[in-house]
Every structure is written in C-alpha cells, then in structure tokens.
PyMOL commands that place a pseudoatom at each C-alpha (Angstrom):
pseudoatom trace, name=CA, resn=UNK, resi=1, chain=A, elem=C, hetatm=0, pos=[-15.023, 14.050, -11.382]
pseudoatom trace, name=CA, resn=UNK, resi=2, chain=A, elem=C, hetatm=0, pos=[-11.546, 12.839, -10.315]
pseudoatom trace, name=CA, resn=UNK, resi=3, chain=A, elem=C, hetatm=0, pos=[-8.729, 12.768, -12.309]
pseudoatom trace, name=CA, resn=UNK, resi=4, chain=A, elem=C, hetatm=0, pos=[-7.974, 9.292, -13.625]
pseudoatom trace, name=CA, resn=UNK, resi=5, chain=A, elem=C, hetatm=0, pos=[-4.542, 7.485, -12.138]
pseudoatom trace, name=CA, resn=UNK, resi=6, chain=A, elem=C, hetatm=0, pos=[-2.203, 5.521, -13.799]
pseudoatom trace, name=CA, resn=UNK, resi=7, chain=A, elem=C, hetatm=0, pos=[-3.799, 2.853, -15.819]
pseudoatom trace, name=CA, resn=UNK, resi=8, chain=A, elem=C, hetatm=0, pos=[-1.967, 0.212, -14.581]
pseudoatom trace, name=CA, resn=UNK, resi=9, chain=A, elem=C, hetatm=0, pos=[-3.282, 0.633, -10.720]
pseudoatom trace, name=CA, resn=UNK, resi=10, chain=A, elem=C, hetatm=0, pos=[-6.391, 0.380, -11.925]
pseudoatom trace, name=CA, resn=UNK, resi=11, chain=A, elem=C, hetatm=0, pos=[-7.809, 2.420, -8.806]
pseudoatom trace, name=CA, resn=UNK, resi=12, chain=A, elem=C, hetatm=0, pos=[-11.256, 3.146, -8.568]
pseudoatom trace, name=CA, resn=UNK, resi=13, chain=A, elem=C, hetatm=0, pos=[-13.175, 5.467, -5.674]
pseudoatom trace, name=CA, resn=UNK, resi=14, chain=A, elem=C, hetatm=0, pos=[-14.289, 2.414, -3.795]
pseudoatom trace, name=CA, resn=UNK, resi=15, chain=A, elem=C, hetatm=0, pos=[-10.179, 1.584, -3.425]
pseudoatom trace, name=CA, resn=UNK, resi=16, chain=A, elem=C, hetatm=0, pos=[-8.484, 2.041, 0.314]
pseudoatom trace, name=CA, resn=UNK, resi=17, chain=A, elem=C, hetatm=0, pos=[-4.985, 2.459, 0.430]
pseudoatom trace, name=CA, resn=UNK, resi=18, chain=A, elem=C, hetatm=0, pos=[-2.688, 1.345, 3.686]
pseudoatom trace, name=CA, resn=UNK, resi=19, chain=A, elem=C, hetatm=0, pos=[-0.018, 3.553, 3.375]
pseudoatom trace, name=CA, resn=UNK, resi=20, chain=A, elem=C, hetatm=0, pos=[2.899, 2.209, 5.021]
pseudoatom trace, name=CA, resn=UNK, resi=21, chain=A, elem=C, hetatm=0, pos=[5.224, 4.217, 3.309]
pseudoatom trace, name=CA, resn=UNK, resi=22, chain=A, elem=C, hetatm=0, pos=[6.735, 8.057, 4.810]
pseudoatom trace, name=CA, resn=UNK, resi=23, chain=A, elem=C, hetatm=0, pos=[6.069, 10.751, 2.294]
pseudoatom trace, name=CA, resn=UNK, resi=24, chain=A, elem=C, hetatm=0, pos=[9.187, 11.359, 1.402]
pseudoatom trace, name=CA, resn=UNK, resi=25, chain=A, elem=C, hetatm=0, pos=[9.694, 8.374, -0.131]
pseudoatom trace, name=CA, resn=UNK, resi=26, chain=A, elem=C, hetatm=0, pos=[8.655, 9.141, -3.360]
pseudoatom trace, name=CA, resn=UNK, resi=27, chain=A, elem=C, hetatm=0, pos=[6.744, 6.353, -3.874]
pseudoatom trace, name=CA, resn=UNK, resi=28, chain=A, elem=C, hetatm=0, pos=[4.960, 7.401, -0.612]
pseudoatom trace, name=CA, resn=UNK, resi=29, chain=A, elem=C, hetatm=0, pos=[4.087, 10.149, -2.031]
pseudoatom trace, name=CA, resn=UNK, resi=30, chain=A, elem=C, hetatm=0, pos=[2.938, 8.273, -5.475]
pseudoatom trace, name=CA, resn=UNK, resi=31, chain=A, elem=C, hetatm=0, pos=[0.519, 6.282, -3.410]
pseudoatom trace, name=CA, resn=UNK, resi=32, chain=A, elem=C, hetatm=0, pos=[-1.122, 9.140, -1.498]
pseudoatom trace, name=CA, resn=UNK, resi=33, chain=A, elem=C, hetatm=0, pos=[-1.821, 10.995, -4.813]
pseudoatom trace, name=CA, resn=UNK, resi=34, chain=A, elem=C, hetatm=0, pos=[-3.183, 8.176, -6.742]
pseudoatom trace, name=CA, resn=UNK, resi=35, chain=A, elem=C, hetatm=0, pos=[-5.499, 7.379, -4.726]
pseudoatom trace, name=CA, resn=UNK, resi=36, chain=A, elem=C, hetatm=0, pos=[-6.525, 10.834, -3.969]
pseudoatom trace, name=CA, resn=UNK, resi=37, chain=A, elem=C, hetatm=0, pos=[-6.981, 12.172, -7.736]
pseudoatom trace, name=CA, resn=UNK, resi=38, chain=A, elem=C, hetatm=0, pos=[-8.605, 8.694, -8.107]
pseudoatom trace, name=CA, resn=UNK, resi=39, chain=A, elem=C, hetatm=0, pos=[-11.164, 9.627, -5.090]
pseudoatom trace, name=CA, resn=UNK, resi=40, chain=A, elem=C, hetatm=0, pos=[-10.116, 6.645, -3.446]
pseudoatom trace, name=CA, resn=UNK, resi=41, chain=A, elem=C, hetatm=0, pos=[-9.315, 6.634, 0.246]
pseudoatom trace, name=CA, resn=UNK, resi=42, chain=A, elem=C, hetatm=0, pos=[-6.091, 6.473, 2.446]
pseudoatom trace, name=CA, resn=UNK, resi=43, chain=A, elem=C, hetatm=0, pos=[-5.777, 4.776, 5.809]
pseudoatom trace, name=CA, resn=UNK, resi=44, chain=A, elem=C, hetatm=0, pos=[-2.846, 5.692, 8.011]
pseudoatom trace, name=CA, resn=UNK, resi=45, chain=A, elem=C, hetatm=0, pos=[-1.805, 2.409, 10.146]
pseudoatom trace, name=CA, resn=UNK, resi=46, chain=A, elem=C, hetatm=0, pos=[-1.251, 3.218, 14.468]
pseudoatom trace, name=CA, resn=UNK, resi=47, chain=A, elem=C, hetatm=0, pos=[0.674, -0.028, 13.791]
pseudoatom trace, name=CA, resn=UNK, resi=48, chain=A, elem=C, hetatm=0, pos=[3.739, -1.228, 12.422]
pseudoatom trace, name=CA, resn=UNK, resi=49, chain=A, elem=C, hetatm=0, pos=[4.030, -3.403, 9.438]
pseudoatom trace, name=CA, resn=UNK, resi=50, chain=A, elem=C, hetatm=0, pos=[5.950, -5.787, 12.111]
pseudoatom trace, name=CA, resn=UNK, resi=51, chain=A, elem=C, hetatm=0, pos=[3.299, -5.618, 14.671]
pseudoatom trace, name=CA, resn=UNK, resi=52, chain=A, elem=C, hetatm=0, pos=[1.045, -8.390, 15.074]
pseudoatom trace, name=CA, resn=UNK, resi=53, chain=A, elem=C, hetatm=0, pos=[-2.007, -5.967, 14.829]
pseudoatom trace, name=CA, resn=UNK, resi=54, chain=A, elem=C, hetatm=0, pos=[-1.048, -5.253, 11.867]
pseudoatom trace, name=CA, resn=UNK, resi=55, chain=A, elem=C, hetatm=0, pos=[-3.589, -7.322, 9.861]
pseudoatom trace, name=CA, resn=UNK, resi=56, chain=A, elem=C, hetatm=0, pos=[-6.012, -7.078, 11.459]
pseudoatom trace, name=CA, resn=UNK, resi=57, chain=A, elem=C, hetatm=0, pos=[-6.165, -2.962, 11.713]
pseudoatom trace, name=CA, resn=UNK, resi=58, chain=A, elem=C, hetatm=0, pos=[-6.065, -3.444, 8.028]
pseudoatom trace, name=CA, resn=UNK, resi=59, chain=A, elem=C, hetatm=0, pos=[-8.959, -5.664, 7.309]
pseudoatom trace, name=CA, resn=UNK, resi=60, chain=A, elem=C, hetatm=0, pos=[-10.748, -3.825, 10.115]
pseudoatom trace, name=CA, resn=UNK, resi=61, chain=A, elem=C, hetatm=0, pos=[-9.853, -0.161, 8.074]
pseudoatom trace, name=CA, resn=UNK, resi=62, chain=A, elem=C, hetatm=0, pos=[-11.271, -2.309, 5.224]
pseudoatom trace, name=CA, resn=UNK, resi=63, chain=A, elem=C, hetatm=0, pos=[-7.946, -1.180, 3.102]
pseudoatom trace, name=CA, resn=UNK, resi=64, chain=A, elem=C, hetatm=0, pos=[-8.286, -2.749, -0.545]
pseudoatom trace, name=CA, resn=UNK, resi=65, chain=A, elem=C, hetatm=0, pos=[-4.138, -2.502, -1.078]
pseudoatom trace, name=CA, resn=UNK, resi=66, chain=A, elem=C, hetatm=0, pos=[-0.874, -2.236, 0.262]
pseudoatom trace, name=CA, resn=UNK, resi=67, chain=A, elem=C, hetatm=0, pos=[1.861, -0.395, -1.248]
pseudoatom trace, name=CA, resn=UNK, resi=68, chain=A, elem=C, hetatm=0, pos=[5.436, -0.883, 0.289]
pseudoatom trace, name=CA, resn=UNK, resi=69, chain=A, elem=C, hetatm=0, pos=[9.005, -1.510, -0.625]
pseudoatom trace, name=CA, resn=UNK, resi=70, chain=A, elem=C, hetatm=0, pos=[10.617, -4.771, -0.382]
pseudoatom trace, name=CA, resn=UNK, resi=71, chain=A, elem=C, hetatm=0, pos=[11.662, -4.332, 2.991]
pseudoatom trace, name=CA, resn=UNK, resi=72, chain=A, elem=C, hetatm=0, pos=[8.175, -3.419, 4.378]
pseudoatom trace, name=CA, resn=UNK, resi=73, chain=A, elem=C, hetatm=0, pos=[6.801, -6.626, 2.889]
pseudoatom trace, name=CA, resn=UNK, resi=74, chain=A, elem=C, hetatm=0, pos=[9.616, -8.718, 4.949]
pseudoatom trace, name=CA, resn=UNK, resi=75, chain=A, elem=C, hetatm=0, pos=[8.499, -7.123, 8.115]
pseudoatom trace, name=CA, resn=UNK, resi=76, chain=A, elem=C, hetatm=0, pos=[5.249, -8.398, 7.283]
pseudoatom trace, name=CA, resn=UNK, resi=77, chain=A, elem=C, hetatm=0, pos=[6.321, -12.100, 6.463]
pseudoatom trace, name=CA, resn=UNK, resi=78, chain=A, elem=C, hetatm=0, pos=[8.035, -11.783, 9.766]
pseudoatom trace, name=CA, resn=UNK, resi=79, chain=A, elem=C, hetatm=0, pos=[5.107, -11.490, 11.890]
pseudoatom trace, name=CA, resn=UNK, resi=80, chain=A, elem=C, hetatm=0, pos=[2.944, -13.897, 9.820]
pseudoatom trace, name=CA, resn=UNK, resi=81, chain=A, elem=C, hetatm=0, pos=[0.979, -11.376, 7.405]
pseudoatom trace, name=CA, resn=UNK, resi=82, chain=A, elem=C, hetatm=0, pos=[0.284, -14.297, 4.904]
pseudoatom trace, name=CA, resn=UNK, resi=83, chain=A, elem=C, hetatm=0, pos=[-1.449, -16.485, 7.623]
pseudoatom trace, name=CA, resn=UNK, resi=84, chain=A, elem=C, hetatm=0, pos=[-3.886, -14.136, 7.922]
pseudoatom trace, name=CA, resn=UNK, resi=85, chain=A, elem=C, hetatm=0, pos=[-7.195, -13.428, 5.624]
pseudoatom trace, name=CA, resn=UNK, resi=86, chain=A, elem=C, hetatm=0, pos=[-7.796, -10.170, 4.321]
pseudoatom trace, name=CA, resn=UNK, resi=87, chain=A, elem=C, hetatm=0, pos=[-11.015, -10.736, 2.000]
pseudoatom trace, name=CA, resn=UNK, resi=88, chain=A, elem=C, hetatm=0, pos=[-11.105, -6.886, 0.979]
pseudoatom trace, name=CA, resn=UNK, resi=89, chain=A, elem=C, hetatm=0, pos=[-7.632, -6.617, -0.150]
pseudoatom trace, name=CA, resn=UNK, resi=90, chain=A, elem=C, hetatm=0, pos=[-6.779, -7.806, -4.148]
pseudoatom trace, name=CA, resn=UNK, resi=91, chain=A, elem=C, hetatm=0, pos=[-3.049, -5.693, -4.673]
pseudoatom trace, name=CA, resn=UNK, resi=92, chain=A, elem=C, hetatm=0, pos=[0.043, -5.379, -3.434]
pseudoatom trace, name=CA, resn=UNK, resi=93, chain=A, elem=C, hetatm=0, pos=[2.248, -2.987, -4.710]
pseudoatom trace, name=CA, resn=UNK, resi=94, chain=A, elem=C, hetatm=0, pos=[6.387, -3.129, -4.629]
pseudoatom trace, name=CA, resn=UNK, resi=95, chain=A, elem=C, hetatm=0, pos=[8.249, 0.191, -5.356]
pseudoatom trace, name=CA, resn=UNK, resi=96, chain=A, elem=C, hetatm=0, pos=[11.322, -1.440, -6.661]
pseudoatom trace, name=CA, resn=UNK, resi=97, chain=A, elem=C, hetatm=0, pos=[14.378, 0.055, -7.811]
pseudoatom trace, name=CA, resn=UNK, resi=98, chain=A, elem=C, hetatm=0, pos=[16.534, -1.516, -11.139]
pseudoatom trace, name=CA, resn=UNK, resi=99, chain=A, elem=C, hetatm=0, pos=[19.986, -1.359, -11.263]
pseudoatom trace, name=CA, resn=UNK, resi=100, chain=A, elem=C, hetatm=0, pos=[21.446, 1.471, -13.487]
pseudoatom trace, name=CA, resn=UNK, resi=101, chain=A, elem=C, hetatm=0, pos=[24.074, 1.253, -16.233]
pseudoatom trace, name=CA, resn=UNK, resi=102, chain=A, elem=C, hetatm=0, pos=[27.045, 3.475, -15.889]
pseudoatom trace, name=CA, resn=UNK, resi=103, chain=A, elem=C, hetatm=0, pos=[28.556, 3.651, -19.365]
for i in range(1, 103): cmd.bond("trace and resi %d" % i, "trace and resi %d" % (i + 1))
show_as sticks, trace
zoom trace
C-alpha cells in the first residue's frame, strides 16, 4: 500500500501530476514524491508552460494537477491557459515563498 501524502493535497492513485517544475526546486522535488508515495502518476511536459501546446498535451496526458510557482502560472496566462478546458484537472498548486522577519 502507498504511503499516504500530505493531507492537505488530498492525492489519491488515480491523481496525474504535470510537473513543470526542475527537481531542484524543492518544491519540484515535493511534487514528484507526493505523488509517487501516493501511487499517483507524473507526466513530464515536451512543452513549455508558454507554448501554445501546452494545454492541450496536458488534457491529452490526462494530468489531474499542476504544481508551479508564480512565475510558471504567468507563462501560462500569457499564452491563454485559462481559455482553454481541461475537464480532468481540479488543483493547482502555488509554491509560494513568505517574507521572513529579521529581528
């Protein structure tokens, strides 16, 4: 049986991740394992987040949920993402990073 992700994700084996993110991002790397100790499934994009094939690879790949940092989710706005259906995905996830106090 796989282990069980984070709770909040809510991930289940039937999940497909688009991971748009390098692995050494750590949040990258957060996604890949998730999904894997979850059982889910990871698709690797040929395309670009800024490509206008973008979309479509992804409903075609059937992915469930996209993980990215702010800046990947502009590129998509850019070339149109939200004009586009994608019936099998229901998250998006934003690695985000909160300002630290110094003293």
């Amino acid at each position: 049986m796989p282990a069980p992700s984070p709770a909040y994700l809510e991930l289940e084996e039937r999940d497909r991740a688009a991971l748009i993110l390098p692995f050494h991002y750590s949040y990258g790397l957060s996604v890949l394992n998730s999904h894997l100790t979850t059982g889910a499934s990871i698709y690797f994009p040929h395309s670009s987040a800024s490509d206008a094939g973008f979309v479509e690879e992804l409903r075609d790949a059937g992915c469930t949920n996209i993980s990215g940092v702010p800046y990947s989710f502009e590129q998509m706005d850019r070339a149109g993402f939200l004009q586009h259906e994608l019936p099998n995905t229901c998250c998006f996830d934003i690695a985000l990073s909160l300002p630290q106090k110094t003293h």
